[in-house]
C-alpha positions in Angstrom: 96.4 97.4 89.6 93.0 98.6 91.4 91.0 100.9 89.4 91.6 104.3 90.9 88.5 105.3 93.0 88.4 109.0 95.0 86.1 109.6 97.9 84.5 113.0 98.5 82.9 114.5 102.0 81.3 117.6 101.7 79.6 119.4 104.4 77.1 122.3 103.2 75.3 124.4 105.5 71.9 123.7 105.8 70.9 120.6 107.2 66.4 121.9 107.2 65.3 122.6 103.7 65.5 119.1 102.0 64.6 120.4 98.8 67.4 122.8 98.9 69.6 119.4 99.8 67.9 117.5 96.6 68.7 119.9 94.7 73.0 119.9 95.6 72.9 116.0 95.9 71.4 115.8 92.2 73.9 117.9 90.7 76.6 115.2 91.8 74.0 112.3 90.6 73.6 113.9 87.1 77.8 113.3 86.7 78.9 110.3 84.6 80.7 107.5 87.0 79.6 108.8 90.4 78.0 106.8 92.9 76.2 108.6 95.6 76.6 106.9 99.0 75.0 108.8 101.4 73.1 111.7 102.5 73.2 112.9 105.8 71.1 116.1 107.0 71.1 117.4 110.9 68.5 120.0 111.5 70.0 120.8 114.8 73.3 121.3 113.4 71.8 122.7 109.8 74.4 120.6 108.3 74.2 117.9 105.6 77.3 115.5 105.0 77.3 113.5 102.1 79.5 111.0 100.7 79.7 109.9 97.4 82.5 107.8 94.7 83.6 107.5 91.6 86.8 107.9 89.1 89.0 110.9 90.1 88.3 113.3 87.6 84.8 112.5 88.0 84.4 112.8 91.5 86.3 116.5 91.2 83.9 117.2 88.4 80.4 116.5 90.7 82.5 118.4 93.7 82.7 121.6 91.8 79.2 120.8 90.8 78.0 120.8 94.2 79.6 123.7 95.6 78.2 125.9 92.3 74.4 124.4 93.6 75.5 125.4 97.0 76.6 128.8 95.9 73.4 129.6 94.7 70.8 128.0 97.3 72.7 128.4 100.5 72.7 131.9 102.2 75.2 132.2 104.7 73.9 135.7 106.1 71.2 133.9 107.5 72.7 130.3 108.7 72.8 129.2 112.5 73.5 126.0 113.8 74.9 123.5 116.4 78.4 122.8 114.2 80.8 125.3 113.5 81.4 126.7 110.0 82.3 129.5 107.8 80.7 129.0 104.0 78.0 127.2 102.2 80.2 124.4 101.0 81.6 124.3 104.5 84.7 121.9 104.0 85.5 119.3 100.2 87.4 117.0 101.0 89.3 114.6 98.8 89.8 111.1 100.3 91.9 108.3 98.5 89.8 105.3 98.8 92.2 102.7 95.8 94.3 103.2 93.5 94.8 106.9 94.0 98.0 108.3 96.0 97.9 111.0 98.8 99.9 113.3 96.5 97.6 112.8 93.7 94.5 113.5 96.1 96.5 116.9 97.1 96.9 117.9 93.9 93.3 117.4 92.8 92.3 119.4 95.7 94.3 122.4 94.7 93.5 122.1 91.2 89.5 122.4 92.7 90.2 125.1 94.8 91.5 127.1 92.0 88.4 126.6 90.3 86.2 127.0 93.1 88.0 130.6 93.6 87.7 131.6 90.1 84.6 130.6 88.9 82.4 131.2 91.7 83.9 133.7 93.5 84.3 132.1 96.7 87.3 132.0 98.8 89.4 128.9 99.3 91.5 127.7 102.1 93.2 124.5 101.8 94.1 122.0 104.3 95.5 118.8 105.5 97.2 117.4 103.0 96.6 119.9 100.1 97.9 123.1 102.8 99.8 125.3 101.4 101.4 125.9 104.8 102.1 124.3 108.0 99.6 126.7 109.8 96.7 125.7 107.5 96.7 121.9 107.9 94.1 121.6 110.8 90.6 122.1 109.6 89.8 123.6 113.4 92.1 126.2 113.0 91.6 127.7 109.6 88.0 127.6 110.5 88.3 129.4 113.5 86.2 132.2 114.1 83.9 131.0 111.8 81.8 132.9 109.6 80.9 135.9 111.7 85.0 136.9 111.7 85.8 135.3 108.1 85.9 139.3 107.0 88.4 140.4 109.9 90.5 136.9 109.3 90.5 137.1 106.1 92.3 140.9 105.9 95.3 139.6 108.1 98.4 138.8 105.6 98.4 135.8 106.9 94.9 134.5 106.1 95.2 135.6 102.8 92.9 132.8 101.1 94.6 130.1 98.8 92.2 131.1 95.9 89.6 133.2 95.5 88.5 137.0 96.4 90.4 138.1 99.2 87.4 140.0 100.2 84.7 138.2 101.9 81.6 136.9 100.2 79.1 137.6 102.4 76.1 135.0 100.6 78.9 132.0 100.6 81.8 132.6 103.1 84.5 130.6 101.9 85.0 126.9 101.5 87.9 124.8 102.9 89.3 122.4 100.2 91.5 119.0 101.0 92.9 115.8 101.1 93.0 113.5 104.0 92.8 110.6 105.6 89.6 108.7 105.6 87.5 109.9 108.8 84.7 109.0 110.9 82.7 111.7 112.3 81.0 109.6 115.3 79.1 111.5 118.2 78.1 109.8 121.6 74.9 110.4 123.3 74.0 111.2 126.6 72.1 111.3 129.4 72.2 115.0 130.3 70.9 118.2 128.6 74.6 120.4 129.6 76.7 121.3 127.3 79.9 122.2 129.2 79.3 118.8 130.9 79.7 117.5 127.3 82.6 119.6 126.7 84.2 118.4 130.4 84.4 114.8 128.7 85.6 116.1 124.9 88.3 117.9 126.6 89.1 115.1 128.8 89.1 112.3 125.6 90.6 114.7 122.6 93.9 114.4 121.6 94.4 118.4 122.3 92.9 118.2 125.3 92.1 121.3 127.5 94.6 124.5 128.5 96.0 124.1 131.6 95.2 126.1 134.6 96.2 127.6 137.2 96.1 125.3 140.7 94.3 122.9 138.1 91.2 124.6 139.0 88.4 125.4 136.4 87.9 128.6 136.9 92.1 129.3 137.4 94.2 132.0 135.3 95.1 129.7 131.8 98.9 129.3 131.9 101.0 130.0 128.9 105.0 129.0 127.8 107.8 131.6 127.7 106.5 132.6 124.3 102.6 133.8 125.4 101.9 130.2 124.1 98.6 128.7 126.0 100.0 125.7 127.9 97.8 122.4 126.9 96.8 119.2 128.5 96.2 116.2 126.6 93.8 114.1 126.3 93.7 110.5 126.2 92.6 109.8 122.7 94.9 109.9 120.0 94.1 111.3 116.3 90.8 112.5 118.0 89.1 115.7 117.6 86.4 116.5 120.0 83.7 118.9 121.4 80.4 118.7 123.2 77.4 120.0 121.8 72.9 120.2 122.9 71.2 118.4 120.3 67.6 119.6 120.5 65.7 117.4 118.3 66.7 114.8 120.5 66.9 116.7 124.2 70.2 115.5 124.6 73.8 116.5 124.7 76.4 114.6 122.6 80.6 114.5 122.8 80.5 115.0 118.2 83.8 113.5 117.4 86.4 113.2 114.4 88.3 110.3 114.7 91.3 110.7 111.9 92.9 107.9 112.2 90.9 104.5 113.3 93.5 102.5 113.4 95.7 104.5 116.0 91.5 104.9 117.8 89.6 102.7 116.9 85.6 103.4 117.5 85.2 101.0 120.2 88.3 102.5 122.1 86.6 105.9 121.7 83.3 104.6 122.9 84.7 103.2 125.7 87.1 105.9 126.9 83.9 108.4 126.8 82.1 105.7 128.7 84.5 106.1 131.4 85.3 110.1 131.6 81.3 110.7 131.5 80.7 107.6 134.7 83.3 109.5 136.4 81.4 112.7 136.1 78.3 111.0 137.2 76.7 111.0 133.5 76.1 107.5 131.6 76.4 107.1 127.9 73.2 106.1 126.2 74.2 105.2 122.5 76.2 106.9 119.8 75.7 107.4 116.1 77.9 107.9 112.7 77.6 110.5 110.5 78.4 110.0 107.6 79.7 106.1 106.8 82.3 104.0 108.2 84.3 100.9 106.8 83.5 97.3 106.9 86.5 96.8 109.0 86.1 99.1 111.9 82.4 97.7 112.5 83.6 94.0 112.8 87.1 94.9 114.8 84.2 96.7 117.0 82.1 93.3 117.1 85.1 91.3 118.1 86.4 93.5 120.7 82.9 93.4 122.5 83.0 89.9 122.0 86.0 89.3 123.5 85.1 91.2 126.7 82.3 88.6 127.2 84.5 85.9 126.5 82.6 84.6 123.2 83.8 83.0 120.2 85.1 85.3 117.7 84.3 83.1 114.6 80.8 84.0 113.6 79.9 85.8 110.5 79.8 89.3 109.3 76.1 90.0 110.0 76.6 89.1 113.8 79.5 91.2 114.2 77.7 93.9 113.2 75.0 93.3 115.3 77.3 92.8 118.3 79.0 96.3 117.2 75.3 97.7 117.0 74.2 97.0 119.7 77.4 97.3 122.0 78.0 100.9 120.6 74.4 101.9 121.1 74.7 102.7 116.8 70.5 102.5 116.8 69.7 104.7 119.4 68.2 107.3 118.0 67.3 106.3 114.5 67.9 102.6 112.8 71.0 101.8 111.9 70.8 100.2 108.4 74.5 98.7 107.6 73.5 99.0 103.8 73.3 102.8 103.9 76.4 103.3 106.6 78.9 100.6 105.5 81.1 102.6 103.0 81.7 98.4 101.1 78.1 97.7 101.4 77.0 100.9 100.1 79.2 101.0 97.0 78.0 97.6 96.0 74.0 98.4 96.4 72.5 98.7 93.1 75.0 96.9 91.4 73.9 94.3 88.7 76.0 91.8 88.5 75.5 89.2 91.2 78.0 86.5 92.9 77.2 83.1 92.7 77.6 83.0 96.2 75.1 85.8 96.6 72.4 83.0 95.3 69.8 80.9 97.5 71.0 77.3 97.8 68.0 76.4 95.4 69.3 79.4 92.8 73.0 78.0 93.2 71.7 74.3 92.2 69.4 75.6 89.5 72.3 77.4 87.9 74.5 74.4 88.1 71.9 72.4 86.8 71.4 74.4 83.5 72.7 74.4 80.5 75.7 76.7 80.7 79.2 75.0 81.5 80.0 77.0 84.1 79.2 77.0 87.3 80.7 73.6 87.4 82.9 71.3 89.4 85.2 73.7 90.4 82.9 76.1 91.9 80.8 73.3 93.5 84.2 71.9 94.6 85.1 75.5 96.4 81.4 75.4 97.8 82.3 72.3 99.7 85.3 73.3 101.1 83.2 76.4 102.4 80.9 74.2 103.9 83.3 72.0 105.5 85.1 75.1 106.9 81.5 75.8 108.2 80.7 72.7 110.0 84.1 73.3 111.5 83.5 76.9 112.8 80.3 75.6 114.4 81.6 72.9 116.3 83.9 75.1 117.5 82.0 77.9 118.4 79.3 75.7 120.4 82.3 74.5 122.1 83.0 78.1 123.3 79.7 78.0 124.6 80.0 74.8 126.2 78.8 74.5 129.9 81.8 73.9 132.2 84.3 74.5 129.7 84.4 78.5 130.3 88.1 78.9 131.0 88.6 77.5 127.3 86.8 79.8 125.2 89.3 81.3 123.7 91.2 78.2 122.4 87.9 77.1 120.5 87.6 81.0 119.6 91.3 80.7 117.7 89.7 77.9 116.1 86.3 79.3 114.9 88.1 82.3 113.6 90.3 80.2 111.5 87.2 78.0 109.9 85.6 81.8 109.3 88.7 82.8 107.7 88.9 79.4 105.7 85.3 79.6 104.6 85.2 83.2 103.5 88.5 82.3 101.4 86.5 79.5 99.8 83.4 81.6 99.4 85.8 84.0 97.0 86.8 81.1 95.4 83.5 79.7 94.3 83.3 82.8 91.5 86.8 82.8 91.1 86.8 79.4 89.5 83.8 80.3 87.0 85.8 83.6 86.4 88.7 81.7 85.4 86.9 79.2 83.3 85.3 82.3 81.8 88.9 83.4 81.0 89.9 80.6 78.7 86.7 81.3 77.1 87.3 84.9 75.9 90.9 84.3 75.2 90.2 81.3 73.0 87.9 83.4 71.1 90.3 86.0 70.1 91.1 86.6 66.4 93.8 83.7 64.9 94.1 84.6 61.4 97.6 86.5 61.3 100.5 85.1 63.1 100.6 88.1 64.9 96.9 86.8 66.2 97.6 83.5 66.7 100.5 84.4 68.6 98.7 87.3 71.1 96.1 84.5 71.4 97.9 81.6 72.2 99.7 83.6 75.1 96.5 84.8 76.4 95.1 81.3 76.7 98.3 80.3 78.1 97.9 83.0 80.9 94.4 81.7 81.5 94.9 78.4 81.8 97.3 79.1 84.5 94.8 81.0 86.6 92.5 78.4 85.9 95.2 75.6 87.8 95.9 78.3 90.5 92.6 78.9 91.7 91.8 74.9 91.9 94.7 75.1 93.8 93.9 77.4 96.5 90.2 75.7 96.5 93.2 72.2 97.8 94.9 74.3 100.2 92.0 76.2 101.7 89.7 73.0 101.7 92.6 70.8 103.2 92.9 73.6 106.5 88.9 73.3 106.6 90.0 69.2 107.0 92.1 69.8 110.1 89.9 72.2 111.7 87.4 69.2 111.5 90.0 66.9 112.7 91.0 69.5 116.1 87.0 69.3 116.4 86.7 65.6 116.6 89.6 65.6 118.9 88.8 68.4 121.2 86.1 69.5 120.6 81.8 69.5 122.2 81.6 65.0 121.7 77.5 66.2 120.6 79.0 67.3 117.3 81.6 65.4 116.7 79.7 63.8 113.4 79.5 67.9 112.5 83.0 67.3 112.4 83.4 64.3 110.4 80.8 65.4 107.9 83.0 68.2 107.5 86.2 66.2 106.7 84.1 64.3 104.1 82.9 67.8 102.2 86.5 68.9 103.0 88.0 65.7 101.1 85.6 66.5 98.0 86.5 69.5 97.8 90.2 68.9 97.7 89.6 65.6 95.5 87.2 67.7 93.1 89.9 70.5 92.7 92.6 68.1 92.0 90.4 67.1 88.9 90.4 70.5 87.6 94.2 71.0 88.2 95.2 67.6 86.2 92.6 68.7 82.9 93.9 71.9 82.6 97.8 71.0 83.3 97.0 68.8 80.4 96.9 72.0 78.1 99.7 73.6 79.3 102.9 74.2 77.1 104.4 75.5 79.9 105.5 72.0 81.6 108.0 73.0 84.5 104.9 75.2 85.8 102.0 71.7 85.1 104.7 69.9 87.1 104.9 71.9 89.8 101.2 72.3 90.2 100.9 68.7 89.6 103.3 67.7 92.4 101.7 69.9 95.0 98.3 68.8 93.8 98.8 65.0 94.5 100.6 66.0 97.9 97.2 68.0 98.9 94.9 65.0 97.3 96.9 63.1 99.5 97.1 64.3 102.5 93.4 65.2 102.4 92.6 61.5 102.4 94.4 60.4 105.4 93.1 63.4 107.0 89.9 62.3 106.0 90.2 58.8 107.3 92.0 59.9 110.7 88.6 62.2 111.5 86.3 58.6 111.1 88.4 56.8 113.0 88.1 59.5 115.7 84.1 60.5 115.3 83.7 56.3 114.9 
């Protein structure tokens, strides 16, 4: 089960004084098993988003903290800026991120709210998931008006807040409190200074669109349903919220999105689908930026889709998909864009510690080996093969993508250059894996034996280990015997130049399988379990096996 981890966004209003920021951001800093990911101010918005991690009651703990700090430092009576808003902790939200259920994020949302309300005064509306009504789910809507009508809103029954004074509070305005989604607030540059051109392309891309008019003229009488209801067209962007905005401090206007769900719009779709509203009103797109940080995922799906409109492999590694994605989105037009600081997976593990064997130079990975320690050892330097052999195999293939005169089959070598990628970043895990499960046995044969209560508990727990420890050899033979037959679709088919790539490959590839059989046999050796060493046994020697004739078939062919 995955420790439970809780994301939180909040956006405060002021985006100018950066001591008045350091001071918020250092109230969530100074709680116990919170992680502070980013801080992001906009002076021309007066806005700062930050994003920070940690255990759930923790992260709910350093969100009241923050809204307390903001409460005190932020002014609303004297706040303009390019966003809208309504408080001093604009908007808290609550975003699962593992191990943490939507309900459970609600929950914790209304339980802050309450707080929030009671403690420091400040009204409390709740949304998306943690609404306490249908009406109050979209963020847009219960902060409409923003915080010049907060004081008429809130004296209509029906914006009573969710907590809090139902008066307003003129220094803070009031804060909306949620759970939701994970989102990525994205805004795309371009090359004019009008605003309601901007707006012409959000309305055009959001998924709300833009009421519908009379004659479908601009300036026609706005048509409403047989209930008064404005009549809306949509736009062509799904789970997209959208508006256009001047940004001065860089003499442009932007389309500032919300995308709320990236899978059902994916960055790259939205980039492109502004792309073409804004060519069609004769204005180009000149870049875009994130706000905020994005996941792992969406940056690399965004690398391969640009890819794939240039017809180039897919398989390469992480770092050039993100430059691809980079650059193809435009992501470092206006300031760097630093993937340590706006990559929610790389920014959780800066800082950290502990480091990966796979994280070591090739000369730190072979000192470690060398040393004294049992572990790294043949299993890990088995996995590390297999990785390299899925390497040598992604190459080959990718420079046969590239190959002149072969054009028309770039995507067949593609298919395979994504599988070696996949294959070597399976190995790669593996590599730690196997000293982690050596590292098991270890700690489990040291447990206490001197009651049969002990001896028991400790015999099952080195039972349990040594299992791991046959499994993960295992997948090193299973993972390194698909590196193999990459190599061997290489040799066959693949740019003749590298065919001895290829068959230097299949013989890493066979190590690796051969090396991992090793560790499967010692350890089945100390099983008591013997229908489970069997089994592992049995598939073992078929892999082994196999791996060898592979092995051979791919000298034959590279000769």
């Amino acid at each position: 089960m995955s420790e439970p981890i809780l994301e939180c966004v909040p956006n405060f209003s002021e985006g100018r004084d950066l001591e008045v920021i350091a001071r918020i951001t250092a109230r969530i800093e100074a709680v116990d098993g919170v992680k502070l990911l980013n801080v992001d101010p906009g002076r021309d918005t007066n806005r700062t988003v930050v994003t920070f991690v940690g255990p759930p009651g923790a992260v709910v703990e350093a969100a009241f903290q923050a809204a307390k700090a903001a409460a005190e430092l932020i002014d609303m009576r004297k706040h303009h800026g390019a966003h809208p808003r309504f408080g001093a902790t604009d908007v808290l939200p609550l975003v699962p991120v593992s191990g943490v259920t939507m309900d459970e994020a609600a929950k914790l949302a209304r339980s802050l709210g309450k707080r929030i309300g009671e403690e420091l005064g400040v009204s409390v509306y709740c949304y998306e998931y943690a609404a306490s009504c249908e009406e109050r789910r979209n963020l847009a809507t219960v902060r409409a008006g923003e915080y010049e009508g907060l004081a008429e809103k809130m004296a209509r029954p029906d914006w009573k807040p969710d907590f809090g004074p139902g008066t307003l509070n003129e220094r803070s305005g009031a804060t909306a409190v949620g759970a939701r989604d994970f989102l990525v607030a994205y805004n795309v540059n371009l090359n004019t200074t009008s605003t309601r051109r901007a707006n012409a392309i959000a309305y055009d891309v959001r998924e709300k669109g833009r009421a519908k008019r009379e004659g479908g003229k601009p300036t026609g009488r706005v048509l409403v349903d047989e209930h008064g209801q404005t009549i809306w067209e949509p736009g062509t962007l799904e789970a997209v919220k959208a508006i256009g905005w001047f940004i001065e401090e860089y003499g442009i206007a932007q389309i500032s999105m919300n995308l709320t769900n990236i899978e059902r719009t994916p960055v790259h779709v939205a980039f492109d689908e502004v792309c073409e509203k804004a060519e069609a009103r004769g204005i180009r797109v000149t870049g875009s930026e994130l706000v905020g940080l994005i996941p792992l995922k969406a940056i690399l799906d965004a690398g391969r889709y640009f890819l794939r409109k240039q017809q180039r492999s897919l398989g390469v590694p992480d770092r050039e998909l993100i430059k691809i994605a980079v650059k193809s989105l435009g992501l470092d037009d206006l300031r760097p864009f630093d993937p340590e600081e706006k990559i929610i997976e790389y920014a959780m593990a800066r800082g950290e510690s502990r480091r990966s064997l796979v994280d070591l130079s090739v000369r730190g990975f072979a000192e470690e080996t060398a040393s004294e320690s049992v572990a790294p050892g043949g299993g890990s330097v088995s996995a590390l093969l297999g990785a390299l052999a899925a390497s040598l195999g992604a190459m080959v293939a990718n420079l046969s993508a590239h190959k002149r005169g072969w054009d028309d089959r770039w995507e067949e070598f593609s298919d395979w250059a994504v599988k070696g990628t996949r294959c070597r970043q399976d190995l790669l895990a593996l590599v730690d894996a196997d000293t982690e499960a050596f590292n098991g046995i270890m700690k489990a044969m040291g447990l206490p034996k001197d009651t049969d209560e002990e001896k028991a508990v400790r015999a099952g727990a080195v039972e349990s280990a040594t299992k791991r420890a046959i499994e993960v050899p295992l997948a090193v033979m299973r993972a390194s015997l698909a590196a193999i037959e990459i190599a061997k679709a290489m040799a066959e088919k693949g740019n003749p130049n590298s065919a001895s790539d290829a068959g230097v490959g299949a013989l890493a590839g066979r190590s690796a399988v051969l090396g991992a059989f090793l560790n499967v046999r010692t350890n089945c050796s100390g099983l008591s379990d013997k229908e489970f060493a069997e089994k592992a046994l049995t598939e073992g020697g078929e892999l082994a096996a196999r791996a060898e004739r592979l092995e051979a078939e791919v000298m034959e062919l590279v000769g």
